[in-house]
Structures are given as structure tokens and as C-alpha cells.
N, C-alpha and C positions, 0 to 999 in steps of 0.2 A: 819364355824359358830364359834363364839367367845361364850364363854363362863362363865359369869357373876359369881362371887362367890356364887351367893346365887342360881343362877341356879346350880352349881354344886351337890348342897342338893337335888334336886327335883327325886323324885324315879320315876323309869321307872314301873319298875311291885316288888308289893310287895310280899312276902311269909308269907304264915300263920305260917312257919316253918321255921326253924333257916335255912340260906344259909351256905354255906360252904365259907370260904374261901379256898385260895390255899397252902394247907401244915397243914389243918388244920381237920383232917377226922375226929376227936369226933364231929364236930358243923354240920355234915349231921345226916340227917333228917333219919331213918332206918322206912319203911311204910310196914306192909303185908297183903296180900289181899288174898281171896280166891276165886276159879274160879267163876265168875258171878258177884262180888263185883266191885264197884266203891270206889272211896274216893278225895275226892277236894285238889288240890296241891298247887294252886299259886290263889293268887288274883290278874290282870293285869289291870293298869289306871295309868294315867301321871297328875299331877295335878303341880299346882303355887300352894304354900303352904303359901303365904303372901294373896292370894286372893279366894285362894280354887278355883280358875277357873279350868275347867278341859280341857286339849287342846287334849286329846286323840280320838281317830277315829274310829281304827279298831286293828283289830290281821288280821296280813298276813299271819302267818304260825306258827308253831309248827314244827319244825326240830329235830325231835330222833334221836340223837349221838349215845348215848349207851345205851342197853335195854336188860333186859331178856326177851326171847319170852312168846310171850301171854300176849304183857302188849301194851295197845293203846293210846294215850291221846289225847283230844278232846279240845275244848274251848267252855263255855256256856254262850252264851250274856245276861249282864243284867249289871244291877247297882248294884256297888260292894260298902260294908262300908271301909272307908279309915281311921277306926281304926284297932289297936295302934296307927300307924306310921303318921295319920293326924288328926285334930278334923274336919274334910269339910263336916260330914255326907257320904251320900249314894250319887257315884260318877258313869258316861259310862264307862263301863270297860267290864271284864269280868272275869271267873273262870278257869282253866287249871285243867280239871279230868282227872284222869287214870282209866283205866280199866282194870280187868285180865278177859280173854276170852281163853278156849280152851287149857286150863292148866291141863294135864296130870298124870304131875309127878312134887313134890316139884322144883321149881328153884330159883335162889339168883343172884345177880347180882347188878351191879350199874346201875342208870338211870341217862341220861344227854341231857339234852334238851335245844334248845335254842327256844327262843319267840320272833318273831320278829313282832313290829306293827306299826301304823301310827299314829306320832300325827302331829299338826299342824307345828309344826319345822320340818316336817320330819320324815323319817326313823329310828326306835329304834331298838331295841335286848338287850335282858338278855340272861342269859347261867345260866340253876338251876343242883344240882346235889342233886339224894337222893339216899338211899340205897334198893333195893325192895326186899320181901319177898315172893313166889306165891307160894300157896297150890291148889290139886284137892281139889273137895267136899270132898269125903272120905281120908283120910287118908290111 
């Protein structure tokens, strides 16, 4: 597939939280959760930003790279706002939660997930990285 300059703008899945580049560890996202808690990580939709069309489909998967145990992440369909990073309103997409379950004893660790989904051109993937913090209930 060929690649138009203005296509090369178009976000695949956006974060509500700063991405990392690579070499660049202050710009990850540090999140802590304590056993039972959720918290919403990514916002996922492919949009044409000259027309706000949205060509997005589905999420195929969620693939955990790297992970402290006891952390899960889910995907929750619905229509996702495509602010900051578009003015198109409320677009098909969906939300990328984590979850801490069955957390023990404090653990720290990085989390690296890739998101792979369909839009109408096809097969996507993002790669998010963040830092995670899991506490038991008590202390």
C-alpha cells in the first residue's frame, strides 16, 4: 500500500497519556492500581482527519509483551471522543483498560502491549509502553 503524505498523519490508536518514544523513559506514563481497581489506558479509532470519516472496524487483539503479574487488559467497545488529537467528535473505536486482580504483595514493573485492529485499509498495530505500580488492599 502507498502511502499519501497526509495519510501518514492519520493516528492509528490514540493515548490519553503521553507515549514513549524510544530512548526516551521520562515521556512513559508511571499508573498504580490497587488490587480490584481498573483505570482506562489508550483510546483506539482510525479516522481521515480531512473528513472525520472513521474507517475503523474492530480490535483483534491485545498482545501483553511485558507485564507485572496480576495486571490484565481488556478492550471496551463504544464510541470513543477524538479529542485533543481530532475535532470529529465521538468516533467507533474503543477503550484499552487494565486491571489489577489477585495482587498480593506490592509489584512494579513495565507494561508493553501491542493493539492490533481492522480498519478498512487493513490490518493496524500500535506498540504502548507504561510504567505500573500494583498494591494489595492492605498494606
Amino acid at each position: 500500500m502507498k502511502w499519501l503524505p497526509i495519510q501518514m498523519w492519520m493516528l492509528a490508536v490514540i493515548l490519553c497519556a503521553a507515549v514513549a518514544a524510544p530512548g526516551f523513559a521520562d515521556d512513559i506514563r508511571e499508573i498504580t492500581l490497587i488490587e480490584g481497581e481498573s483505570i482506562d489506558l489508550a483510546r483506539v479509532f482510525w479516522i481521515n482527519y480531512k473528513t472525520c470519516q472513521s474507517s475503523f472496524i474492530r480490535v483483534e487483539g491485545i498482545d501483553v509483551l511485558e507485564s507485572p503479574p496480576g495486571l490484565s487488559l481488556s478492550i471496551r467497545d463504544e464510541q470513543v471522543d477524538t479529542a485533543p488529537y481530532a475535532n470529529c467528535g465521538k468516533k467507533p473505536g474503543g477503550t484499552i483498560v487494565a486491571t489489577a486482580r489477585g495482587i498480593q504483595e506490592k509489584e512494579s514493573g513495565p507494561l508493553v502491549f501491542r493493539v492490533r485492529y481492522q480498519t478498512q485499509s487493513g490490518l493496524e498495530q500500535s506498540t504502548h509502553r507504561f510504567v505500573i505500580n500494583l498494591y494489595p488492599k492492605k498494606l
